[in-house]
Backbone atoms as SQL, in Angstrom:
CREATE TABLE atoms (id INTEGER PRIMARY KEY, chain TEXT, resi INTEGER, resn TEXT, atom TEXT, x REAL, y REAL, z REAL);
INSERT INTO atoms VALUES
  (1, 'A', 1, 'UNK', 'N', 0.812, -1.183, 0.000),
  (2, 'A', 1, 'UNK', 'CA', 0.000, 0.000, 0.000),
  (3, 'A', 1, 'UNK', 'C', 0.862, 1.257, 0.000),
  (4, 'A', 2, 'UNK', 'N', 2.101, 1.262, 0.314),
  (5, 'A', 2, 'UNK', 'CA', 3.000, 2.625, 0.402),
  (6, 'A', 2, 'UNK', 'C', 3.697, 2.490, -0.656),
  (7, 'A', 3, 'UNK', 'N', 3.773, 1.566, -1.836),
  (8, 'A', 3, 'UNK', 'CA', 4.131, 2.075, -2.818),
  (9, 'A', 3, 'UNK', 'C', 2.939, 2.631, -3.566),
  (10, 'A', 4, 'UNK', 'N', 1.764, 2.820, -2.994),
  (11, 'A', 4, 'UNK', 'CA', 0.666, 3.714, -4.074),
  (12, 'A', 4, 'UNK', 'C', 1.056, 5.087, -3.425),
  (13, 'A', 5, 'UNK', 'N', 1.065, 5.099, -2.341),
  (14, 'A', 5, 'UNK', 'CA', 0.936, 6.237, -1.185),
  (15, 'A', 5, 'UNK', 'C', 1.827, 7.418, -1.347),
  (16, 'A', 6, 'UNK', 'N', 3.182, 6.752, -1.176),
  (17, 'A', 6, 'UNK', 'CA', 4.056, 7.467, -1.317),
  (18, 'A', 6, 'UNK', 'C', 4.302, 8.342, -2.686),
  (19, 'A', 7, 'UNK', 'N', 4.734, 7.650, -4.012),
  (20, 'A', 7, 'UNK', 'CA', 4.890, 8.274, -5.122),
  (21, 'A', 7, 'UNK', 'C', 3.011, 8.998, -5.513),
  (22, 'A', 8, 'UNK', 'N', 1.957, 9.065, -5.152),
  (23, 'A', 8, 'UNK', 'CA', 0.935, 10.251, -5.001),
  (24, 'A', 8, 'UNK', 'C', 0.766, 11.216, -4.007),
  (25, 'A', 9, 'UNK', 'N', 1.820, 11.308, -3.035),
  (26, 'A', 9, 'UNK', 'CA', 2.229, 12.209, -1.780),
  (27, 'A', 9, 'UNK', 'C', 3.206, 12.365, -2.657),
  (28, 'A', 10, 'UNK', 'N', 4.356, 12.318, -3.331),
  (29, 'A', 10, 'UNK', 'CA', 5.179, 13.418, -4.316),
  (30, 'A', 10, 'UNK', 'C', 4.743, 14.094, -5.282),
  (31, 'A', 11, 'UNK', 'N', 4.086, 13.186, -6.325),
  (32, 'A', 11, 'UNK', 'CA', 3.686, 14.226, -7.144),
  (33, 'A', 11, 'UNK', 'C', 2.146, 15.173, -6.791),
  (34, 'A', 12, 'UNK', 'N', 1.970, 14.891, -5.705),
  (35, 'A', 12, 'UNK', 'CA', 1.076, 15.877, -5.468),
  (36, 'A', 12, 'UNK', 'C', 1.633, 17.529, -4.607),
  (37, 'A', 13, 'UNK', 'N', 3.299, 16.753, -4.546),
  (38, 'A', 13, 'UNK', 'CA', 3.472, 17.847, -3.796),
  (39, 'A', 13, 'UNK', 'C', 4.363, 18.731, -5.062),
  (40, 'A', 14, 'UNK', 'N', 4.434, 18.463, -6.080),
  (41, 'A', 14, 'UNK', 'CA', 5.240, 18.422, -7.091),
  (42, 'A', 14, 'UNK', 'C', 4.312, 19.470, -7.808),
  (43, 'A', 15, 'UNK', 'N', 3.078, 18.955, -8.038),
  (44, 'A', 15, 'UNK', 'CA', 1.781, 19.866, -8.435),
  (45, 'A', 15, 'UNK', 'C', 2.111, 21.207, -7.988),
  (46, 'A', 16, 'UNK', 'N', 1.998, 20.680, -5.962),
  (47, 'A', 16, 'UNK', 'CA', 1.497, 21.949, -5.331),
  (48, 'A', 16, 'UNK', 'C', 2.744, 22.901, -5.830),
  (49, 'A', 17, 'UNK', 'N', 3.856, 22.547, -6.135),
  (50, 'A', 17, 'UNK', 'CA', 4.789, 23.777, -5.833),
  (51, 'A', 17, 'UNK', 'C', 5.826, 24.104, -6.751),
  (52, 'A', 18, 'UNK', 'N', 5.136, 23.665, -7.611),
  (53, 'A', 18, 'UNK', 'CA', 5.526, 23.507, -9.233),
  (54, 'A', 18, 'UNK', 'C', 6.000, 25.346, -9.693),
  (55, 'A', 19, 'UNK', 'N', 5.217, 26.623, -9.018),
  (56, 'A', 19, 'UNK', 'CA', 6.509, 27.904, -9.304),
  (57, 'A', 19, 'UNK', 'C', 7.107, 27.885, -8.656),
  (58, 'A', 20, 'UNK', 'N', 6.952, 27.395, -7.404),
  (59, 'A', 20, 'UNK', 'CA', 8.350, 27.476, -6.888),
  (60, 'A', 20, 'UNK', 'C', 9.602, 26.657, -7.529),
  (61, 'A', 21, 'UNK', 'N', 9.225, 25.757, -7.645),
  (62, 'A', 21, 'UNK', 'CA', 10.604, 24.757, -8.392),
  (63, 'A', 21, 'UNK', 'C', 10.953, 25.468, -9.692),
  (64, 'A', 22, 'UNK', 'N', 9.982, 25.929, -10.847),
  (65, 'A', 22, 'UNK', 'CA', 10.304, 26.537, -11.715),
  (66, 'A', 22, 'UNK', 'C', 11.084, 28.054, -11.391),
  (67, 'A', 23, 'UNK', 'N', 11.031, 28.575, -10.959),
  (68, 'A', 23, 'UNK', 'CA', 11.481, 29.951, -10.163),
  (69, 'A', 23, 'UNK', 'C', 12.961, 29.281, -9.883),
  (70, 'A', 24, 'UNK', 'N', 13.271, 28.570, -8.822),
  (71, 'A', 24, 'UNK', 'CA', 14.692, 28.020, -8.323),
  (72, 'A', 24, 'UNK', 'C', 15.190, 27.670, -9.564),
  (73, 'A', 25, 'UNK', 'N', 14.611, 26.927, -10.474),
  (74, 'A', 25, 'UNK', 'CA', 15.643, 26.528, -11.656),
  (75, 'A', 25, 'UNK', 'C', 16.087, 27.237, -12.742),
  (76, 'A', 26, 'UNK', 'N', 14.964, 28.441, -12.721),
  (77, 'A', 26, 'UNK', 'CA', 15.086, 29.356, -13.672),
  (78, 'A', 26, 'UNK', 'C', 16.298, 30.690, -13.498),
  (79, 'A', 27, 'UNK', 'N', 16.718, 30.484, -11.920),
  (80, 'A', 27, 'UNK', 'CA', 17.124, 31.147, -11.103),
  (81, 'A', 27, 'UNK', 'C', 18.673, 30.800, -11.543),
  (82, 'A', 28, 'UNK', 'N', 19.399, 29.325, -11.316),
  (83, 'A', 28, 'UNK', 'CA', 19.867, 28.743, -11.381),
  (84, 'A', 28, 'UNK', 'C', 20.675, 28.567, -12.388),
  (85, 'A', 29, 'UNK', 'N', 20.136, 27.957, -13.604),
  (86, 'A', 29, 'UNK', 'CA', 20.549, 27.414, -14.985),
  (87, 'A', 29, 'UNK', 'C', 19.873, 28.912, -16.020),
  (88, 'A', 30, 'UNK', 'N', 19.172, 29.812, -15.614),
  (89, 'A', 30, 'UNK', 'CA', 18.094, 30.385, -16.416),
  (90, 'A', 30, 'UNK', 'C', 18.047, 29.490, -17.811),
  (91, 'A', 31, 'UNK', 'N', 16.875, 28.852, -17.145),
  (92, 'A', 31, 'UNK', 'CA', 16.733, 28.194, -18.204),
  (93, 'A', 31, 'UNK', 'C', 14.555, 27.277, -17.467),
  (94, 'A', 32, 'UNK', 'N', 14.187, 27.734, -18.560),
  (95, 'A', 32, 'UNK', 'CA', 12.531, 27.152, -18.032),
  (96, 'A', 32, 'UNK', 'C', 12.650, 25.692, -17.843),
  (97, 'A', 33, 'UNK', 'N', 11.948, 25.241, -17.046),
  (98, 'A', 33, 'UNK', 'CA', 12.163, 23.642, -17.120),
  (99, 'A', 33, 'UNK', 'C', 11.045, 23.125, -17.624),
  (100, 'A', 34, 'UNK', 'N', 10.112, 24.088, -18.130),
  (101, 'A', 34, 'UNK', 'CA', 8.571, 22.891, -19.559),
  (102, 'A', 34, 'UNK', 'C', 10.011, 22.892, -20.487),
  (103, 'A', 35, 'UNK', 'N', 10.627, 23.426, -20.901),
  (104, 'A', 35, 'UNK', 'CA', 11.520, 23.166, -22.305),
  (105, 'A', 35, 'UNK', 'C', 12.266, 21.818, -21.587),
  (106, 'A', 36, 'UNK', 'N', 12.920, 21.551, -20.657),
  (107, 'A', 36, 'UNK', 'CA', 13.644, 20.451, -20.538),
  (108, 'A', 36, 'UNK', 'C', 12.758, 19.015, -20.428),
  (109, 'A', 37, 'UNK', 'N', 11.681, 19.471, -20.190),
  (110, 'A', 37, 'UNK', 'CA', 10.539, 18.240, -19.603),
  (111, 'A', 37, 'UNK', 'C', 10.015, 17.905, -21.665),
  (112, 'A', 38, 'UNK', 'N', 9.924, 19.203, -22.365),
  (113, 'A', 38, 'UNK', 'CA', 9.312, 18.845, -23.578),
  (114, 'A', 38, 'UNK', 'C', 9.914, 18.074, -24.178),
  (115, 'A', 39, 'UNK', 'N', 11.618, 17.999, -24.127),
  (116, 'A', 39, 'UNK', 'CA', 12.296, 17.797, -24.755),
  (117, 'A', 39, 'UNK', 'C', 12.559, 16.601, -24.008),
  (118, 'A', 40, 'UNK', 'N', 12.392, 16.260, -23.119),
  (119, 'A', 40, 'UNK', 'CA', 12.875, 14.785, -22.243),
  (120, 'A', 40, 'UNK', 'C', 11.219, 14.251, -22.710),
  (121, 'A', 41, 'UNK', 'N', 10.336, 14.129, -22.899),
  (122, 'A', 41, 'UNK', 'CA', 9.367, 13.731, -23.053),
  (123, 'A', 41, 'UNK', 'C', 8.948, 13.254, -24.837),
  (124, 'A', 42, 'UNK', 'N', 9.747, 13.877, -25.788),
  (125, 'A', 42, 'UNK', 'CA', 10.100, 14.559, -27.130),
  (126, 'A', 42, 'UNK', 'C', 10.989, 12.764, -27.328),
  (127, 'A', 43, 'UNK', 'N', 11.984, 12.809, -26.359),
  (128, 'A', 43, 'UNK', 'CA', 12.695, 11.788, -26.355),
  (129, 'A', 43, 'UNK', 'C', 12.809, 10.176, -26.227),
  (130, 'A', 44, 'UNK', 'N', 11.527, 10.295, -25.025),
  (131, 'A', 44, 'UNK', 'CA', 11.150, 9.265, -24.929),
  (132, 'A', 44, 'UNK', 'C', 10.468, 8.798, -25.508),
  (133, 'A', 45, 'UNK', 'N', 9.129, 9.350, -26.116),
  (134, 'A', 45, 'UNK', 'CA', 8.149, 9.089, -27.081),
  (135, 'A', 45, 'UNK', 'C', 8.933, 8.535, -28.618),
  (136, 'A', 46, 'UNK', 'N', 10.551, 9.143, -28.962),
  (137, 'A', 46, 'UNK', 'CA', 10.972, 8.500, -30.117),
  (138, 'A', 46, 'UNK', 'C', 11.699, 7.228, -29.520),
  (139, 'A', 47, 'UNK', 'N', 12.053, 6.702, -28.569),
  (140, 'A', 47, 'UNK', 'CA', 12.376, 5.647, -27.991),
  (141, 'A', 47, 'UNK', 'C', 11.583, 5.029, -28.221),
  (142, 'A', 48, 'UNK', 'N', 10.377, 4.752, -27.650),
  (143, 'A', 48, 'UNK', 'CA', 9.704, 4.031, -27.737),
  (144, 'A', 48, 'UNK', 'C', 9.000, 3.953, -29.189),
  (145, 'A', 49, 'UNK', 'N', 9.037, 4.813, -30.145),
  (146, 'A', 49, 'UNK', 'CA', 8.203, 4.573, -31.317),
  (147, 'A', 49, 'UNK', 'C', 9.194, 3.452, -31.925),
  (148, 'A', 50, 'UNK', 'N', 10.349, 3.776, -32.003),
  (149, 'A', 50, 'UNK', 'CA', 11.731, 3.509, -32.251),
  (150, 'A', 50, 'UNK', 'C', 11.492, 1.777, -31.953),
  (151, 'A', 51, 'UNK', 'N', 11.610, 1.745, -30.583),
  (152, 'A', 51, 'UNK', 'CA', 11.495, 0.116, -29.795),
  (153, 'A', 51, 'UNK', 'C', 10.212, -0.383, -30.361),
  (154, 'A', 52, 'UNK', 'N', 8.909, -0.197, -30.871),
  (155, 'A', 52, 'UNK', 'CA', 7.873, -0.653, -31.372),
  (156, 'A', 52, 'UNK', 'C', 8.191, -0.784, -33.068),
  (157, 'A', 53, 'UNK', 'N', 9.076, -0.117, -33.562),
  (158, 'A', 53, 'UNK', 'CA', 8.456, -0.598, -34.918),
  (159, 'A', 53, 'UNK', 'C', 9.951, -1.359, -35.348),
  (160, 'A', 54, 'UNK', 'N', 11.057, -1.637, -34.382),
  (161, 'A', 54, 'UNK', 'CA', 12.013, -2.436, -34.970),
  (162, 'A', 54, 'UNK', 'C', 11.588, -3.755, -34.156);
């Protein structure tokens, strides 16, 4: 039961505080992190199209 528990107690806290994290990273790297998530997401989706049609 705490592996349901736990990883929906992160990303809910992930939700909640999602400018703040964007703010620190932007702070940081200046750099937005939807562009790193589009592009990590961009990536995986050709992985896997990739792994399905060979």
């Amino acid at each position: 039961m705490l592996k349901f528990i736990i990883p929906a107690v992160v990303i809910f806290l992930i939700v909640l505080f999602w400018e703040k994290i964007n703010a620190v990273i932007f702070k940081k790297f200046n750099l937005k992190i939807n562009y790193i998530i589009i592009f990590m997401l961009l990536i995986i989706l050709g992985i896997i199209i990739a792994l399905l049609y060979f």
